[in-house]
C-alpha positions as CSV (number, residue, x, y, z in Angstrom):
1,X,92.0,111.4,109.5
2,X,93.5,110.7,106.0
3,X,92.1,107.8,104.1
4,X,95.3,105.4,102.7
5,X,92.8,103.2,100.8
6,X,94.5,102.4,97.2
7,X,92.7,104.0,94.1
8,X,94.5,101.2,92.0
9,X,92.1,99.0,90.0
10,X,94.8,96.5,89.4
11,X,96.7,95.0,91.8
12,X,100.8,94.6,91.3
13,X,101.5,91.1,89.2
14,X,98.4,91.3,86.7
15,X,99.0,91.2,83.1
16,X,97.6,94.0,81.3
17,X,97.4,95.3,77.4
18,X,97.8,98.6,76.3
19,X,94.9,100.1,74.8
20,X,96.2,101.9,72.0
21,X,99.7,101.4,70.3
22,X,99.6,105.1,68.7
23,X,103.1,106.7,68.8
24,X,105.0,103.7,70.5
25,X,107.4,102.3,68.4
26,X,106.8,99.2,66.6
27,X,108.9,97.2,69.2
28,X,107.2,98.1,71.7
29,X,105.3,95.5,73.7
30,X,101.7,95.0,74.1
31,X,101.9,93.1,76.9
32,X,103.1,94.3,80.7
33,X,103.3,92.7,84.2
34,X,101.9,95.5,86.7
35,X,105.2,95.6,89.2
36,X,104.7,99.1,91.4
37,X,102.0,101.7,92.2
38,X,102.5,105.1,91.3
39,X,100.8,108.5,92.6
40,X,97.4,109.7,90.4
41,X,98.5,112.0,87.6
42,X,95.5,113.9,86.1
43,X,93.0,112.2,88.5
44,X,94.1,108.8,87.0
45,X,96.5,106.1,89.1
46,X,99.9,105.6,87.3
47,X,101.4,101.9,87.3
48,X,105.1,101.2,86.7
49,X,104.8,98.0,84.5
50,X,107.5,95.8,82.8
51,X,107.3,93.1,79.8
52,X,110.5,91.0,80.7
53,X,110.9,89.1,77.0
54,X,111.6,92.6,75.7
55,X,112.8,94.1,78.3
56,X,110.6,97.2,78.3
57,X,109.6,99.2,81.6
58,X,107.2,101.9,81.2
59,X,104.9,104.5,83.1
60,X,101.3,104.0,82.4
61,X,97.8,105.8,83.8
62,X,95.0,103.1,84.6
63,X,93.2,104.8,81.5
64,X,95.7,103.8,79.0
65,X,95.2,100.1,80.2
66,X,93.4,97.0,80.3
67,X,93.3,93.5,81.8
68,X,94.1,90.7,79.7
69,X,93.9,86.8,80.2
70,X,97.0,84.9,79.0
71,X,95.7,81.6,77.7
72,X,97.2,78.5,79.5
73,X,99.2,76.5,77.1
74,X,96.4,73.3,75.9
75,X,97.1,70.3,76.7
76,X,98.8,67.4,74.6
77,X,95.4,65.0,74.0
């Protein structure tokens, strides 16, 4: 019996932050909504992931990733 438990440490619709910038350009984005799964590529899960005010998709292993809080706006005292 084959196991169909996810390897994915984040689940789809978490924002994330790449962990390095070297070799993107500098318009890249930093900052990506996790939107699809992808199959392990060197023993590390892939994530399709999109940042929609620049309208960047990319391809990303879960080692080239990390999780990242986006602060709530603060409130008008």
């Amino acid at each position: 019996m084959k196991c169909t438990v996810s390897t994915h440490r984040f689940p789809i619709g978490q924002t994330v932050r790449l962990k390095s910038r070297k070799g993107l350009s500098p318009k890249a984005a930093e900052i990506y909504r996790i939107t699809a799964y992808l199959p392990a590529r060197d023993n590390s899960p892939q994530y399709r992931m999109r940042n929609d005010e620049v309208a960047q998709e990319r391809v990303t292993q879960e080692v080239d990733i990390e999780p990242t809080e986006i602060a709530p706006a603060a409130k008008a005292e």
